[in-house]
Chimera marker file (.cmm) of the C-alpha trace (Angstrom):
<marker_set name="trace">
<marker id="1" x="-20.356" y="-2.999" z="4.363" r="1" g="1" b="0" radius="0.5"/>
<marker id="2" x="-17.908" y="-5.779" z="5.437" r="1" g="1" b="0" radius="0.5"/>
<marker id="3" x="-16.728" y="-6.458" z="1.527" r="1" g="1" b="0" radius="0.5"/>
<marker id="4" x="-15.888" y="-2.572" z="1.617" r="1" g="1" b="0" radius="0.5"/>
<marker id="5" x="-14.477" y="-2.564" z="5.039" r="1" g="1" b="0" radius="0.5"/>
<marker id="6" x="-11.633" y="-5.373" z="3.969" r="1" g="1" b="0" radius="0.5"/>
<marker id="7" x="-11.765" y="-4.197" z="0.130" r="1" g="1" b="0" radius="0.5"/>
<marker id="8" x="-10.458" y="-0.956" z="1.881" r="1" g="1" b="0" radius="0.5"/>
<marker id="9" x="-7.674" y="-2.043" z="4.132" r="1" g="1" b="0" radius="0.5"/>
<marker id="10" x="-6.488" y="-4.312" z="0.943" r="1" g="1" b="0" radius="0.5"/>
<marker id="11" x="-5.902" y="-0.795" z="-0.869" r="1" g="1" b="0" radius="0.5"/>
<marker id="12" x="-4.887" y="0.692" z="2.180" r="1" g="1" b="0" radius="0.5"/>
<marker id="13" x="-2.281" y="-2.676" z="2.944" r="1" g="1" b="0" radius="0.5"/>
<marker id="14" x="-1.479" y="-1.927" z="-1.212" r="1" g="1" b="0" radius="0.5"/>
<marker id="15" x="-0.705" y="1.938" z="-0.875" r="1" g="1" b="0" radius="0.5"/>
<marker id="16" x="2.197" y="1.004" z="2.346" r="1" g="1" b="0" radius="0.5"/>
<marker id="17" x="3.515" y="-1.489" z="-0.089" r="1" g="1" b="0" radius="0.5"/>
<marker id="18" x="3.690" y="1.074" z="-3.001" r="1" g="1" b="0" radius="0.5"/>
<marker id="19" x="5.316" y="3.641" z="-0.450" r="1" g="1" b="0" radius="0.5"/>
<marker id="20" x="7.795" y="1.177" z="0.906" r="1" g="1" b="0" radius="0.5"/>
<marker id="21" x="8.735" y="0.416" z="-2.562" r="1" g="1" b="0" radius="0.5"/>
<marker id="22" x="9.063" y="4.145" z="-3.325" r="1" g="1" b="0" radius="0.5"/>
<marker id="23" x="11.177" y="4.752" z="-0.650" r="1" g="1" b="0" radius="0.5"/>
<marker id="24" x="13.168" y="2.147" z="-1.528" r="1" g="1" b="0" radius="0.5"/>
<marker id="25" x="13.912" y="2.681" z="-5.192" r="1" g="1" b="0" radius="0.5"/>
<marker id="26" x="14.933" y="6.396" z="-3.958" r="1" g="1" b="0" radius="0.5"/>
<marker id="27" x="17.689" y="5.130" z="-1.604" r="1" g="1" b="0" radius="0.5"/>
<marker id="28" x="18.721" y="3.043" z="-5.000" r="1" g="1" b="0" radius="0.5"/>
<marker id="29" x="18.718" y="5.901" z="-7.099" r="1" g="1" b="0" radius="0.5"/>
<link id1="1" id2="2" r="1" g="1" b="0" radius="0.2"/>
<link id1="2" id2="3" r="1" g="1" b="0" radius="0.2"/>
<link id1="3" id2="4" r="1" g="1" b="0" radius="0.2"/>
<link id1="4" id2="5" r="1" g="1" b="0" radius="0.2"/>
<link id1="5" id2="6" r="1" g="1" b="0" radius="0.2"/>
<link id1="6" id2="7" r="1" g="1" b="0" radius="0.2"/>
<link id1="7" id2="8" r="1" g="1" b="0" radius="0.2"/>
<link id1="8" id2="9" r="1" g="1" b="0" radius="0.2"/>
<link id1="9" id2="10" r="1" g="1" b="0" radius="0.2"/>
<link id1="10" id2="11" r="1" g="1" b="0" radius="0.2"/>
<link id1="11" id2="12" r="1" g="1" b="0" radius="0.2"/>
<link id1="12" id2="13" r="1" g="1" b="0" radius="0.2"/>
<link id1="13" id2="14" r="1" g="1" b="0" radius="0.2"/>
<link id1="14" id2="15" r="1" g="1" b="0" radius="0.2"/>
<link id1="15" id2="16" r="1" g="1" b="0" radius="0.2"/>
<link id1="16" id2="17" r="1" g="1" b="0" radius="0.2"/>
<link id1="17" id2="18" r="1" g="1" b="0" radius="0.2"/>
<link id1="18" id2="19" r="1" g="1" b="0" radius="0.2"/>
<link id1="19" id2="20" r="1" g="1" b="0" radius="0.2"/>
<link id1="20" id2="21" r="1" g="1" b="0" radius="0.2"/>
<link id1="21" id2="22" r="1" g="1" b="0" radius="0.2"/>
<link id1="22" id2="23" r="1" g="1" b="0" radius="0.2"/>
<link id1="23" id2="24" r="1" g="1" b="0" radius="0.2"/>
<link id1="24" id2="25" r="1" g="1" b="0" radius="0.2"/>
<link id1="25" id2="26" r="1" g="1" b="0" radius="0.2"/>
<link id1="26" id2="27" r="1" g="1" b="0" radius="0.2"/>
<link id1="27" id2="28" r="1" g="1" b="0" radius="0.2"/>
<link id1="28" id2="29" r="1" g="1" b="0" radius="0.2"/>
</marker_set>
């Protein structure tokens, strides 16, 4: 269960950085 705990706040951690990114790119454009 620990692998999946910090396997899951990795993708979590990975999702903000894919939002930030999105927001980002939208203030570009």
């Amino acid at each position: 269960m620990e692998e999946w705990r910090s396997a899951n706040s990795g993708a979590e951690m990975a999702a903000k950085m894919v939002a930030t990114d999105a927001k980002m790119i939208t203030k570009w454009e």
